[in-house]
C-alpha positions in Angstrom: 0.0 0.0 0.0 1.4 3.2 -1.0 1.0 6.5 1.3 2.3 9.9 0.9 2.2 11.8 4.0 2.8 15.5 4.1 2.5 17.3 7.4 0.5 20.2 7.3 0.5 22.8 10.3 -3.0 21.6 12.1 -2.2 17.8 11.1 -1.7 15.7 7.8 -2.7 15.1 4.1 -1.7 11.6 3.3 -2.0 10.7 -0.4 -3.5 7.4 -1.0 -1.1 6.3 -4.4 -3.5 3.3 -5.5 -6.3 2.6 -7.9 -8.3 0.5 -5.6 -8.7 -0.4 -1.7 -10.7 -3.4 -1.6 -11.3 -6.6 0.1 -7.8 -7.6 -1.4 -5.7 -4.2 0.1 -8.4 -3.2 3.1 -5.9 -4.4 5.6 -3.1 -3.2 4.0 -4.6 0.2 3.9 -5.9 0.2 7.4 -2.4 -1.1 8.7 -0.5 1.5 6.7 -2.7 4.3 8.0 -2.6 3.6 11.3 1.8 3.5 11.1 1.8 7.1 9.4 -0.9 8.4 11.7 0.6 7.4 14.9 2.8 9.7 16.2 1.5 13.0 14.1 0.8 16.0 15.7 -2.2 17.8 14.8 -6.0 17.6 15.0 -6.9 16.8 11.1 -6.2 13.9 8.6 -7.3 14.5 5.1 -7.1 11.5 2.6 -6.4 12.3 -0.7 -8.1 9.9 -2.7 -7.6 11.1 -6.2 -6.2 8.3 -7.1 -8.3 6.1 -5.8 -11.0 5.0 -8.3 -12.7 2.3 -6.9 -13.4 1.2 -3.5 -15.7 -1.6 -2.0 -17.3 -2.1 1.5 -14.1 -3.8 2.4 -12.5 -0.6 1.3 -15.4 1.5 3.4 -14.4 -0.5 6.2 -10.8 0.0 5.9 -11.5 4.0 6.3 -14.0 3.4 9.5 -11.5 1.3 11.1 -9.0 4.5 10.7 -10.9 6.8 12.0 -11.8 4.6 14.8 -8.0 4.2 15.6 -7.6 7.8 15.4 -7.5 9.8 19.1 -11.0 10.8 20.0 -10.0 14.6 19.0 -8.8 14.2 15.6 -10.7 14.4 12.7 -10.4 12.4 9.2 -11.6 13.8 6.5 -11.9 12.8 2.6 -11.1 14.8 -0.1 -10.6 14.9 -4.2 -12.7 11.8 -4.3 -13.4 10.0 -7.7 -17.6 10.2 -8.9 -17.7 6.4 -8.3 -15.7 6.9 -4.8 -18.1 9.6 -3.5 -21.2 7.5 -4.7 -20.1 4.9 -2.3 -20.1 7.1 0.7 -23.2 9.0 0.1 -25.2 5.9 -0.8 -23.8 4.3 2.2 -24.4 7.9 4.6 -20.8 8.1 5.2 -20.8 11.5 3.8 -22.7 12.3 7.3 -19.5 10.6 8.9 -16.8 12.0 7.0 -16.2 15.9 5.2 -16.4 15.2 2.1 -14.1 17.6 0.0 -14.1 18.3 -4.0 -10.7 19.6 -3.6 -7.9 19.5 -1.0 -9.4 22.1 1.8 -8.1 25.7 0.5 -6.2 26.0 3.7 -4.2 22.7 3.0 -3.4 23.2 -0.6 -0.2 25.1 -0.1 1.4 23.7 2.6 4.5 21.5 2.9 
């Protein structure tokens, strides 16, 4: 599973650099996430999905289980999200869950 995280001042943007997170890379994902969320400073987590362009309820799971490792103050929020990526969380009322960004949030965009 490939992540690229870049600190940003009130927490992280980590890039997910993969066409998929399914049943077959759920655990990858989750495990991966967890290792470069750990010891970050900061109250937000945005997921750049971009490059994400398909994701099943393994997948959705995956992202749950994040935020659920994630200290009670910290937020995780989703953002550039593929049509078919964002139709999976709003059918599935994660969008109530998550932020759900078109673009990076315009105070993240120039840092690191």
């Amino acid at each position: 599973m490939q992540l690229y995280p870049r600190p940003i001042p009130d927490g992280l943007i980590v890039r997910v650099a993969e066409p998929r997170i399914d049943a077959a890379s759920a655990i990858a994902f989750k495990d991966a996430m967890q290792a470069v969320t750990q010891d970050q400073p900061g109250r937000r987590v945005v997921l750049d999905l971009a490059e994400v362009g398909f994701i099943d309820s393994s997948g959705l799971g995956a992202v749950v289980a994040v935020y659920k490792l994630l200290q009670p103050d910290r937020v995780l929020e989703l953002a550039r999200l593929a049509p078919s990526v964002e139709r999976v969380f709003r059918l599935t009322r994660m969008d109530r869950v998550f932020a759900l960004h078109g673009d990076l949030p315009e105070d993240m965009r120039d840092a690191g």
